[in-house]
N, C-alpha and C positions, 0 to 999 in steps of 0.2 A: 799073906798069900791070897792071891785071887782066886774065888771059883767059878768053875768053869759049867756053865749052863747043859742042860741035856738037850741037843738039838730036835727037833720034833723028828719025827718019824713018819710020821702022816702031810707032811708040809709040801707045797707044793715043789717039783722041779722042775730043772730046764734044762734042757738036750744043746747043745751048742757045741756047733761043729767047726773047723778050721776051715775056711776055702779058698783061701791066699798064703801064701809067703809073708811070714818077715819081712824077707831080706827088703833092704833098701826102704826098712821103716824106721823109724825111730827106734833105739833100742829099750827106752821104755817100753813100750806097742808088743816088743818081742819078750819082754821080760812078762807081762803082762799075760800074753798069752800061755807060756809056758808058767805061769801062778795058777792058769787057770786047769792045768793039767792036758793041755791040748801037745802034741809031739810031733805029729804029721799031717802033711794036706789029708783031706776027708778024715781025718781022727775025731770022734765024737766023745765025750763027757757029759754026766749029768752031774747040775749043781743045782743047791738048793736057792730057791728064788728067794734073796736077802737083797738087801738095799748094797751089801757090799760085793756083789755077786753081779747085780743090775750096775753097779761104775766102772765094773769090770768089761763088763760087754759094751760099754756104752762108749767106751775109750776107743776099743778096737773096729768096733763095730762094722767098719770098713773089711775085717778079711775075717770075720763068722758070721756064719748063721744062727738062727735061736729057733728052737720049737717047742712045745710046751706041753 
């Protein structure tokens, strides 16, 4: 059995907001998004700034924005 790390608390995050559609993108791009916990235009989420978090946005990059 794996264990599972205690994520920092104090680590930095990132604000990343939706500002496009999906539609008529790849459905990976849409699945992505919605991984990322985003559900509507202007819907905002903070994630914790990880290397797996940073490929996340980097993919989509096209329809969010990121603030810090």
């Amino acid at each position: 059995m794996s264990k599972k790390t205690a994520s920092k608390t104090g680590g930095k995050r990132l604000t990343v907001t939706l500002i496009r559609s999906t539609i008529g993108f790849n459905r990976t791009q849409a699945e992505t998004v919605r991984g990322m916990g985003l559900r509507r235009i202007r819907h905002s989420v903070e994630l914790p700034d990880t290397p797996e978090t940073r490929g996340m946005i980097l993919k989509v990059r096209h329809l969010v924005t990121v603030s810090e």
